[in-house]
C-alpha positions as CSV (number, residue, x, y, z in Angstrom):
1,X,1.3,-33.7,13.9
2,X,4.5,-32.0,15.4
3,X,5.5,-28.4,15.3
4,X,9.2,-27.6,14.7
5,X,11.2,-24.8,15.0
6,X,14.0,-24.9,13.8
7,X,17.8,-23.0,13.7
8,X,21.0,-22.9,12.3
9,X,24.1,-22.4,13.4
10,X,27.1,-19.4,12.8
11,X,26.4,-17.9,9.5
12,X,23.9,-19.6,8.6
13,X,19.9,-17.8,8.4
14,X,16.6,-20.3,7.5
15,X,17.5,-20.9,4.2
16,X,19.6,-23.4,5.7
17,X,16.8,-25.6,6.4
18,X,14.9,-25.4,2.4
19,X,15.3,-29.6,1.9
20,X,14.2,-29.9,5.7
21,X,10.9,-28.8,5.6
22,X,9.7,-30.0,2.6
23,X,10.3,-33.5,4.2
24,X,8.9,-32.4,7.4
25,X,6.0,-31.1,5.9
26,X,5.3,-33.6,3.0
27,X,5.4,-36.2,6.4
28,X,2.0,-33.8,7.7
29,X,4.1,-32.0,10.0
30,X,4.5,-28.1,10.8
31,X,8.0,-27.0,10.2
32,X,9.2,-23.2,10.7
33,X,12.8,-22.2,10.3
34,X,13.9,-19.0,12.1
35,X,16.9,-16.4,10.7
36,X,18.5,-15.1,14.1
37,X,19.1,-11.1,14.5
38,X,22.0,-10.2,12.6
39,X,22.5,-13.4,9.9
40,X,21.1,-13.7,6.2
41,X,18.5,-11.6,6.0
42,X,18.5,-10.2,9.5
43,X,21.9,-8.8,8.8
44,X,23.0,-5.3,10.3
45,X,20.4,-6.1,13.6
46,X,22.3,-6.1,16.5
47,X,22.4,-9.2,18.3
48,X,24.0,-10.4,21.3
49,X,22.8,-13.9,23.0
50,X,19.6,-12.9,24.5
51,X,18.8,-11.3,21.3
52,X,18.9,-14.8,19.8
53,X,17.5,-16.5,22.7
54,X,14.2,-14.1,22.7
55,X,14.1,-14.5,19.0
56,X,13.5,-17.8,19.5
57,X,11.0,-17.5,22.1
58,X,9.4,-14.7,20.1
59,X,9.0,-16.7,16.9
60,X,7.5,-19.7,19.0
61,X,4.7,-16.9,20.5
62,X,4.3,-15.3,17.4
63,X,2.9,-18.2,15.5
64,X,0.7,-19.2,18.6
65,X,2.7,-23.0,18.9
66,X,2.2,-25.7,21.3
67,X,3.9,-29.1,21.4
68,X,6.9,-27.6,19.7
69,X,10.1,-29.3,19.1
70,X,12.8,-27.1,19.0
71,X,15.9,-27.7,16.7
72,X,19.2,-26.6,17.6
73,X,22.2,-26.8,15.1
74,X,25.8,-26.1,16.0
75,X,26.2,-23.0,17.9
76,X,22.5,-22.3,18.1
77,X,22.0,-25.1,20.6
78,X,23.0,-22.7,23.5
79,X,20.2,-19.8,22.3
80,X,17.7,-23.2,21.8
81,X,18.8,-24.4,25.3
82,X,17.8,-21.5,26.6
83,X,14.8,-20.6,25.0
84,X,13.5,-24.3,25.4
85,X,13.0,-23.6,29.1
86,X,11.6,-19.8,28.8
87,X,8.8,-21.3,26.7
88,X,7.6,-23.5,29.2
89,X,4.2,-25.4,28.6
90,X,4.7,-24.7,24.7
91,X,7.5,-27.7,24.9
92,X,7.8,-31.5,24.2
93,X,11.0,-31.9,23.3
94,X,14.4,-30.0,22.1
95,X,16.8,-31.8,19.7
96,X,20.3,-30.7,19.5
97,X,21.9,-31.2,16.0
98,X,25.7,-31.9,16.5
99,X,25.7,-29.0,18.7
100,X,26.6,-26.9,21.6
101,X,24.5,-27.0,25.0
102,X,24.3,-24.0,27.1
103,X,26.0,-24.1,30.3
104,X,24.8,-20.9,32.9
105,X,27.2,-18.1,33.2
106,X,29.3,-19.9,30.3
107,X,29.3,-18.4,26.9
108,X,29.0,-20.4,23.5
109,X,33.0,-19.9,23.3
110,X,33.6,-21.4,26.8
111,X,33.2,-25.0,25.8
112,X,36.0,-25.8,23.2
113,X,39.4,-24.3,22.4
114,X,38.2,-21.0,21.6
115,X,41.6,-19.0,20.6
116,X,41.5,-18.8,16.7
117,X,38.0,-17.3,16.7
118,X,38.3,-14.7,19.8
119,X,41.7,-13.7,17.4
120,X,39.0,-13.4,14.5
121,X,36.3,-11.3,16.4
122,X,39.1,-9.0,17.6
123,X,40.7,-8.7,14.0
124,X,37.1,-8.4,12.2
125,X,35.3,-5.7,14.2
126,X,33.8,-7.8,16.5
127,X,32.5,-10.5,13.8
128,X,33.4,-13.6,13.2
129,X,33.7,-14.5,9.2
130,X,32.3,-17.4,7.4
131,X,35.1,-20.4,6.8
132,X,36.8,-21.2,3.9
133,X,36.0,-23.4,1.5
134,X,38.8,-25.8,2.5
135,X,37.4,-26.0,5.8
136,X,34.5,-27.7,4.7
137,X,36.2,-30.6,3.3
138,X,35.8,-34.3,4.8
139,X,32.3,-33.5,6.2
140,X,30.0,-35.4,3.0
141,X,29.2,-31.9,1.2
142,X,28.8,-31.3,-2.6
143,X,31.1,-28.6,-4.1
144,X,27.7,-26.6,-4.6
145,X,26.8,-27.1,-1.1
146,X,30.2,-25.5,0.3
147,X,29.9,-22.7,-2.9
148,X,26.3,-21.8,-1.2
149,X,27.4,-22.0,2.9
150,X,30.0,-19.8,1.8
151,X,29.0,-17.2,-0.6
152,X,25.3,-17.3,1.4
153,X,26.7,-17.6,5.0
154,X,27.1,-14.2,6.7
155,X,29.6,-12.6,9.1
156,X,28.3,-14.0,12.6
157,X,28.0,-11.2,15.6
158,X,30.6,-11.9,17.9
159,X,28.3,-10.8,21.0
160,X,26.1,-14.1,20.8
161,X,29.4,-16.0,21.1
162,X,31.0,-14.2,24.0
163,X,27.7,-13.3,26.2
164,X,27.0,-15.9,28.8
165,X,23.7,-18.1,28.8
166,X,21.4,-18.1,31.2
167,X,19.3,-21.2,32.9
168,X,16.7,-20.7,35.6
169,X,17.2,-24.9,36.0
170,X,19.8,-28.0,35.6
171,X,20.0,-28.5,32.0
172,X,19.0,-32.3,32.7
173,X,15.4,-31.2,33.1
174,X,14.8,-30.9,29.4
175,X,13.0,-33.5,27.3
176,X,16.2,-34.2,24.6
177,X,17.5,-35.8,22.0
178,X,21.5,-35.4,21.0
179,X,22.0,-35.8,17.3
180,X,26.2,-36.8,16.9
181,X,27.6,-36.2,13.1
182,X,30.4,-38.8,13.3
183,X,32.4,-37.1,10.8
184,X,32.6,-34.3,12.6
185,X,34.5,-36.5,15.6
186,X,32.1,-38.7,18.2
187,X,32.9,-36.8,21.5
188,X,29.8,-34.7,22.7
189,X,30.2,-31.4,24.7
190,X,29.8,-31.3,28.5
191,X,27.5,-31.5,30.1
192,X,25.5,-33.9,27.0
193,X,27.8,-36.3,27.7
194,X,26.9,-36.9,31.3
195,X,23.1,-36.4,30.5
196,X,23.1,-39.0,27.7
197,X,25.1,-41.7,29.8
198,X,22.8,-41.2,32.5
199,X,20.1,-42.2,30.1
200,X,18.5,-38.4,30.7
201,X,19.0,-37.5,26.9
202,X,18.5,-39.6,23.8
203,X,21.5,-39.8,22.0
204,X,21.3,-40.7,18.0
205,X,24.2,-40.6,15.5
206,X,24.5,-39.7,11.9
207,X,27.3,-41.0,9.6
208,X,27.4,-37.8,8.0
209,X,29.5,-34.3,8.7
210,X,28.0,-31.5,10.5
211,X,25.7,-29.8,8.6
212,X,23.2,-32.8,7.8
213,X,20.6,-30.2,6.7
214,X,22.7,-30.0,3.3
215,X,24.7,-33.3,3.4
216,X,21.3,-35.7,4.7
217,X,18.0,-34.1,4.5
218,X,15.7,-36.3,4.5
219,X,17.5,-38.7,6.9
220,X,17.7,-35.4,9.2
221,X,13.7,-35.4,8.9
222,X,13.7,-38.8,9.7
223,X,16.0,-38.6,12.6
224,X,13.6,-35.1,13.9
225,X,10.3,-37.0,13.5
226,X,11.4,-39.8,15.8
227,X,13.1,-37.7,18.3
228,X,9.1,-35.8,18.5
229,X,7.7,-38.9,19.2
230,X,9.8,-39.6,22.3
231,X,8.2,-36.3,24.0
């Protein structure tokens, strides 16, 4: 039996994950899903990124866990990242879901061509808004699915983005797995890329867009289950 924790990414809170763990569970495995201060239900905490970083940690002591696999989606890869190494002997493995990786005294925004949203936390008090519908598009969701990420998904606080992580050791040292959406473009972020061509991380691909959680479910599970059994 495997434990995972698991997190979304920008606007997103732990409803995210409601076809996840009902495969991960029906498969006689624990699966938790963790809201981050200041999304869903959370909203109006403030949260920077060691909020969401000790949110994670805190979740993982809370419940008492060891072996846990961590699960990292889209932005909350570099809180996971992090958090991975502060809970030490509690880990076997972190799996990063078409996400970002933290980098030390880099911030989540550091990584990619960042412009458009530093203009939107600047022009939204300091958060950053949930995208349009039309953004969505080409990335193997249901018109529900993008009705529910938007009208569910919640202004993201801009601190997490802009405040840089934090690693005590190389990045290379964690037990991973890479998870590449393909639709969402087949480049990974630095420095994933070196790690998985060095054979450090396990790399695995989906042929779906980047929220697999709504667009492939149960292959997620799958694809989570046999990442575990690489730890």
């Amino acid at each position: 039996m495997t434990r995972f924790v698991m997190v979304a990414g920008a606007w997103l809170g732990a409803w995210a994950w409601d076809e996840v763990v009902p495969e991960l569970r029906g498969a006689g495995h624990e699966a938790y899903a963790l809201t981050l201060s200041g999304l869903a239900e959370k909203q109006g905490i403030p949260a920077g990124q060691r909020t969401h970083v000790q949110d994670i940690v805190d979740e993982v002591e809370r419940l008492d866990l060891r072996d846990v696999v961590l699960v990292g989606h889209s932005y909350s890869g570099v809180p996971v990242g992090q958090a991975a190494e502060r809970i030490g002997y509690r880990l076997a493995r972190v799996v990063f879901v078409d996400s970002g990786v933290p980098v030390d005294g880099e911030s989540a925004l550091d990584g990619f061509p960042s412009d458009s949203v530093r203009k939107s936390l600047a022009e939204n008090g300091g958060y950053w808004p949930p995208l349009d519908p039309a953004d969505y598009a080409g990335q193997d969701l249901t018109d529900e699915q993008i009705t529910r990420m938007v009208t569910d998904g919640t202004p993201h606080p801009g601190a997490t983005l802009t405040e840089p992580a934090v690693l005590a050791h190389p990045l290379g040292d964690l037990p991973a797995t890479y998870v590449k959406c393909l639709l969402d473009g087949d480049e990974l972020p630095a420095p994933a890329d070196e790690l998985v061509a060095s054979g450090r991380w396990e790399l695995v691909r989906m042929d779906t867009g980047h929220w697999p959680m709504f667009s492939q479910p149960r292959e997620l599970a799958r694809v989570l289950v046999e990442s575990a059994t690489r730890s």
